[in-house]
C-alpha positions as CSV (number, residue, x, y, z in Angstrom):
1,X,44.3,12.5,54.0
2,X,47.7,11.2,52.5
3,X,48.8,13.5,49.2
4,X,50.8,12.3,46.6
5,X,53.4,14.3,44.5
6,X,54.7,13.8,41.1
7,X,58.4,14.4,40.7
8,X,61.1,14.3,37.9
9,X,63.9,11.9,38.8
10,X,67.2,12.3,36.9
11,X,69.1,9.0,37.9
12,X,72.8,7.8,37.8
13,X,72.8,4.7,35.5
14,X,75.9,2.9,35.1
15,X,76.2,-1.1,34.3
16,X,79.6,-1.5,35.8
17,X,82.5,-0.1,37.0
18,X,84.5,0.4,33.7
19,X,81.7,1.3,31.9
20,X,80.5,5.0,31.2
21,X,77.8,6.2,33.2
22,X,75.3,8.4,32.1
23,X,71.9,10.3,34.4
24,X,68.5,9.4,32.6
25,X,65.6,10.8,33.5
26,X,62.3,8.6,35.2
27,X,59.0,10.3,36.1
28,X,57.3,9.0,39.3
29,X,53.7,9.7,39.4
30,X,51.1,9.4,42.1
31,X,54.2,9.3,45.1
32,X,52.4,9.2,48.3
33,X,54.5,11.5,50.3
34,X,53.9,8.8,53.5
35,X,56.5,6.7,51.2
36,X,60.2,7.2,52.3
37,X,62.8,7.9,49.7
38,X,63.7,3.8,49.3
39,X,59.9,3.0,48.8
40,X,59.1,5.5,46.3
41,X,62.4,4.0,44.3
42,X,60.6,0.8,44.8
43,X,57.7,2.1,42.8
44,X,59.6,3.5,40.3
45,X,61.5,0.4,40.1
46,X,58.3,-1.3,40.1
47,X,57.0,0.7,37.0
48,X,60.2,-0.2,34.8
49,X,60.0,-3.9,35.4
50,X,56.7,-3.7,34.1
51,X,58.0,-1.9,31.0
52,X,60.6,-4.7,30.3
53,X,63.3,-2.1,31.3
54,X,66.4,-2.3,34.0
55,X,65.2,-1.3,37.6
56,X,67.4,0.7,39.4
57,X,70.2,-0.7,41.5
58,X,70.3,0.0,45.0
59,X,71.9,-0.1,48.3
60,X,69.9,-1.2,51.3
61,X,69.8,-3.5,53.8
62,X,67.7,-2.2,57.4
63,X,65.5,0.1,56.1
64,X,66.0,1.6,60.2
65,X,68.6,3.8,59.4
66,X,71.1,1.7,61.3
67,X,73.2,0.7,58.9
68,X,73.7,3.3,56.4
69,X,73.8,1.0,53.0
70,X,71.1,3.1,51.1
71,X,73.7,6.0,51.2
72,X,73.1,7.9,47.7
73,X,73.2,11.6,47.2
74,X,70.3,13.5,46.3
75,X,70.6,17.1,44.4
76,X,73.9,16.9,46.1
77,X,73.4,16.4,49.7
78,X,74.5,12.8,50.7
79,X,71.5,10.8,52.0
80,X,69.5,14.0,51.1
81,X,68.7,17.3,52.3
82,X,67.6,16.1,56.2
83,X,70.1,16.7,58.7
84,X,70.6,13.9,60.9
85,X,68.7,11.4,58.7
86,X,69.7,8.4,56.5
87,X,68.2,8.0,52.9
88,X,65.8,5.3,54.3
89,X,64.1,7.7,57.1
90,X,64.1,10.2,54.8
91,X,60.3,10.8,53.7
92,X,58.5,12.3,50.2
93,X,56.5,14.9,52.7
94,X,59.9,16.6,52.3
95,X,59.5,17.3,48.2
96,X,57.3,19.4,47.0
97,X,55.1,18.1,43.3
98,X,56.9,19.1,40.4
99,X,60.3,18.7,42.1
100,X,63.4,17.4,40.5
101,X,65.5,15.1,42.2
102,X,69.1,14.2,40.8
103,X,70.3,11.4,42.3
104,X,73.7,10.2,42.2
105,X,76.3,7.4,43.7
106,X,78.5,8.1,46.5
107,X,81.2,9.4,44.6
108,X,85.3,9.1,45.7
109,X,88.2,7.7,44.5
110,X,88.1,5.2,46.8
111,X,84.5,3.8,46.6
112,X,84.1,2.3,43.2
113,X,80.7,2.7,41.2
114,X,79.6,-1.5,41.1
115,X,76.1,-0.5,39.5
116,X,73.7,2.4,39.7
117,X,73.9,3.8,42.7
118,X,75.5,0.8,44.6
119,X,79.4,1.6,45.4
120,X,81.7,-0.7,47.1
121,X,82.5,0.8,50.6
122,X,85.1,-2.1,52.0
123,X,87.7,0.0,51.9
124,X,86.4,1.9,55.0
125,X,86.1,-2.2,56.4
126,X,89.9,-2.4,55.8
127,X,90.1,0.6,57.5
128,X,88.6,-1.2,60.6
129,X,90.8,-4.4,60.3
130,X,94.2,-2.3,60.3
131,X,93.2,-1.8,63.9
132,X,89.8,-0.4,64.8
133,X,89.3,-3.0,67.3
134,X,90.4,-4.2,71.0
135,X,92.1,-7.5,70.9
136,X,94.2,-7.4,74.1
137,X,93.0,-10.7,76.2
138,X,92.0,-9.4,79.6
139,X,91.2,-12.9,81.2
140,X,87.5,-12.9,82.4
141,X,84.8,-10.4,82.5
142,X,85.9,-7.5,85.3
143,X,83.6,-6.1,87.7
144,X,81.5,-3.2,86.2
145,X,83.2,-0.9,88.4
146,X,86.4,-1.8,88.2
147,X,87.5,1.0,85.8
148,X,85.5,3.6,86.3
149,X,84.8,6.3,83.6
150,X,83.9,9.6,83.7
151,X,80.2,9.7,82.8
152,X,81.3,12.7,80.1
153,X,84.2,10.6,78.8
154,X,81.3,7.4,78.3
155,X,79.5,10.1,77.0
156,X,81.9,10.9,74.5
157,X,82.7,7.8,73.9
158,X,79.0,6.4,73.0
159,X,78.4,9.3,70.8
160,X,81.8,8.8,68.3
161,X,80.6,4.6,68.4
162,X,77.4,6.4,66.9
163,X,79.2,6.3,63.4
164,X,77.9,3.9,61.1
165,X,80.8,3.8,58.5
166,X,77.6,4.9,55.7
167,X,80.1,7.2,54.0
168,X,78.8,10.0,53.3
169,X,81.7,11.9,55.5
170,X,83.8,11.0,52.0
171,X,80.8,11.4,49.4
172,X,80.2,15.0,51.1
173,X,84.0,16.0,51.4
174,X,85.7,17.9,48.6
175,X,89.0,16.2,49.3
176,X,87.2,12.4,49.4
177,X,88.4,12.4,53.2
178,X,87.5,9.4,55.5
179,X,88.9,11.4,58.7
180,X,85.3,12.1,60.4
181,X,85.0,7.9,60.3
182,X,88.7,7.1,61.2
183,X,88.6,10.3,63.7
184,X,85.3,8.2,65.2
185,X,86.8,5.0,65.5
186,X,89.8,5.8,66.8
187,X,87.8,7.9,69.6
188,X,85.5,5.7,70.7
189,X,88.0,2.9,71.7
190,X,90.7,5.4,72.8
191,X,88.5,7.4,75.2
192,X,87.8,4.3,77.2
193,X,90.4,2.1,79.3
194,X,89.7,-1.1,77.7
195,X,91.4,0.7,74.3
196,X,94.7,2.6,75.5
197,X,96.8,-0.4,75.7
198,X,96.6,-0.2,71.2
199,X,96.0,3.1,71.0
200,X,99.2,4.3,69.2
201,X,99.3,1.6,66.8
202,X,95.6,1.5,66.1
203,X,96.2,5.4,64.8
204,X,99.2,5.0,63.0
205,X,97.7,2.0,61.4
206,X,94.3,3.6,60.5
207,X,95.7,6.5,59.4
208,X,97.8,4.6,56.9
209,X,95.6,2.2,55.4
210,X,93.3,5.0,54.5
211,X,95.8,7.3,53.0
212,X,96.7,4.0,50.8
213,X,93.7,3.2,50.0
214,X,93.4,6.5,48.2
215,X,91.3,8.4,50.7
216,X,91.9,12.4,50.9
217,X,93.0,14.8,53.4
218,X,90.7,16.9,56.0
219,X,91.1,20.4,55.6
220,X,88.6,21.1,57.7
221,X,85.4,22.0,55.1
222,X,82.7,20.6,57.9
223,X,80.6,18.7,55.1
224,X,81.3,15.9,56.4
225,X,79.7,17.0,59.9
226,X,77.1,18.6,58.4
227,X,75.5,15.2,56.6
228,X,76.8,12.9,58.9
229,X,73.5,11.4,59.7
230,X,74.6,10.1,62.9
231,X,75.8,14.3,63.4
232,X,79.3,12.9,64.4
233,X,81.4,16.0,65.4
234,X,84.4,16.9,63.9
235,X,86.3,17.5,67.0
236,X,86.5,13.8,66.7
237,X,89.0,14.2,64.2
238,X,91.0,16.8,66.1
239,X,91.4,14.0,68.8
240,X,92.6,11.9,65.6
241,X,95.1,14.1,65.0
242,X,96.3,14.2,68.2
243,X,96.6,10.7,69.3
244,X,98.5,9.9,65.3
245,X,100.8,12.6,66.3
246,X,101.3,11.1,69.7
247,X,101.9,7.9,68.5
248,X,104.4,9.1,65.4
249,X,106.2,10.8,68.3
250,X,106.4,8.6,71.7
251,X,105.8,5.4,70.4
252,X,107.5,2.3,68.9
253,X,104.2,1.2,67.5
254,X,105.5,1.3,63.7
């Protein structure tokens, strides 16, 4: 039999980015807790239309957790209190009635607040197009086995392209760092053969496009581990470190 829960929401609200924000408080009644997290915003959205008032504004696009737009944090846990779970998979049988849920943008100095709970993540796109990407031309499509990789290398390798780029790594970070997603990107192409011909100037770009676009520095806090919901490791941005410090020292890529 499906249960439903009633549950105290106390919700970012914010028109624009240069205009003051402010948490108001909603009351969502009747939540069946089959509903994930995006649907039972949907009903509360739902509820305000009917009232003549603002709905909520939002981030999503899949609804799969696949690619990470509904990002929000929720009593401070980025994408909620699930490990390895995105906002959209996360379900109401999780909350308990009576709870109260504060739910807030993905904040950092480099993701700015467009409306609600929507923030503008290109900067971690910019990120990407200083170099997270293979462009030599290698002529036509080479045997399968022609450049064989260790299965724990591919391994590796599949598991840092498991990033997303949601954000939360910066939203959970006390320092706003975007190394856990550069780290990613950078190991995933750099780990396989088709990448090392870029690999010093693909981490000496990335690494400087993120610190100018006003990204912090890891100091190694874990958060962003911790609510990755993809669970990227952070030994991906050890191997960041290394191949940046590789590149400042052996290369001519700058």
């Amino acid at each position: 039999m499906t249960q439903t829960i009633n549950l105290t929401l106390k919700v970012w609200r914010q028109g624009g980015p240069g205009v003051k924000g402010r948490l108001d408080t909603y009351h969502a009644e009747n939540i069946s807790t089959d509903m994930s997290f995006l649907e039972m915003l949907d009903v509360v959205n739902e509820s305000l239309t009917l009232d003549g008032k603002e709905p909520i504004a939002f981030d999503y696009d899949c609804r799969e957790g696949i690619c990470g737009q509904c990002g929000a944090v929720v009593n401070g846990r980025a994408h909620g209190p699930e490990k390895g779970t995105t906002l959209c998979q996360l379900h109401m049988r999780h909350f308990s009635n009576g709870d109260i849920l504060v739910i807030e943008p993905f904040r950092a100095r480099a993701f700015r607040v467009v409306k609600d709970l929507v923030v503008d993540r290109s900067p971690l796109d910019r990120i990407i197009q200083a170099g997270g990407y293979i462009s030599v031309n290698a002529g036509g499509a080479p045997d399968a086995n022609a450049a064989p990789v260790p299965q724990e290398t591919a391994e590796l390798a599949m598991d840092a392209a498991a990033c997303i780029g949601c954000g939360a790594c910066v939203a959970s970070c006390p320092n706003a760092s975007a190394m856990l997603f550069v780290g990613a990107k950078v190991s995933h192409l750099t780990l396989l053969p088709q990448g090392k011909p870029e690999a010093a100037r693909r981490a000496l770009s990335m690494v400087d496009t993120m610190d100018t676009l006003g990204f912090g520095n890891c100091s190694n806090e874990r958060e962003c581990e911790a609510e990755c919901p993809k669970e990227i490791s952070i030994t991906n941005i050890a191997r960041l470190n290394r191949e940046f410090m590789k590149a400042g020292f052996f290369s001519n890529a700058r």
